[in-house]
N, C-alpha and C positions, 0 to 999 in steps of 0.2 A: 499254389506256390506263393500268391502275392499272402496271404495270410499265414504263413509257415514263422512259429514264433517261439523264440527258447521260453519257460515258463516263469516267471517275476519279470517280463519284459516289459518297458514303458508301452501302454496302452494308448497313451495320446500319441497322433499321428500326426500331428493340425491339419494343413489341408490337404493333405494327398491322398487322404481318403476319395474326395471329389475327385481331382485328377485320376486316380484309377479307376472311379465307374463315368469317368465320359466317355462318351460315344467317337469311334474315330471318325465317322461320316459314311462308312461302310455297310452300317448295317441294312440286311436282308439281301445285301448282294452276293449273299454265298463266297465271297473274298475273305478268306482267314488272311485278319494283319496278327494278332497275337496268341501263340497259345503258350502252355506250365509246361507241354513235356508229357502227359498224363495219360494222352492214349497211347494203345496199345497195351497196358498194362494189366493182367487179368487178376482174378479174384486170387489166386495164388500169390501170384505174386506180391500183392498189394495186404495181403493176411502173414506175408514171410519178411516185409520189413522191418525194417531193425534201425534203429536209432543212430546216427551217426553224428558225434558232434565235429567233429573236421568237415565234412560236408556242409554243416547248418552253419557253422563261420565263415566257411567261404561264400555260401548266399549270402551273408550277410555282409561280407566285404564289399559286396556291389552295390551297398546304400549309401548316398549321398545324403549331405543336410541340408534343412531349408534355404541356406544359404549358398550354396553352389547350385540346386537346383533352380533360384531366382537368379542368378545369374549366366547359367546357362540357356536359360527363358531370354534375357536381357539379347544374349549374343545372336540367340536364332530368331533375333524378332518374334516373340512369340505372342499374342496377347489374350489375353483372359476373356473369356466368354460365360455370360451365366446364362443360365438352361433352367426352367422346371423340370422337377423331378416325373416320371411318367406316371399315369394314375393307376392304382392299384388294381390287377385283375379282377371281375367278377366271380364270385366263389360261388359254384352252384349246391346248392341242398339236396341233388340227388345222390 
């Protein structure tokens, strides 16, 4: 869902790209904070979709700009934290 994108769409994102893969602090504790919606959905169903652009406008009425996003930040006290990236899995040769 976070990647659901009409096609000639500005591909820059600036920084929310980072903001969407931090970690909430939950991880491995089995506590879902976020999911798209996605389960439950079988192979049928997911092969019988059909293109909706009233639907893709309305996700897309839910984005805000850099600018009310920093200030939304501003209001909840929010502050920036930078993190390494994690190290790439070992890929085995068998």
């Amino acid at each position: 869902m976070l990647n659901v994108r009409k096609e000639g769409m500005r591909k820059d994102s600036g920084d929310i790209g980072g903001l969407l893969s931090m970690a909430s602090g939950r991880a491995g504790t089995g506590k879902v904070v976020a999911t798209t919606g996605i389960r439950g959905l079988d192979e049928v169903e997911l092969k019988s979709a059909k293109y909706n652009e009233t639907e893709l406008n309305l996700v897309e009425s839910y984005a805000i700009n850099r600018a009310d996003a920093q200030l939304f930040a501003i209001q909840g006290k929010l502050v920036a934290r930078q993190f390494d990236y994690l190290p790439s899995p070992e890929v085995s040769s068998k």
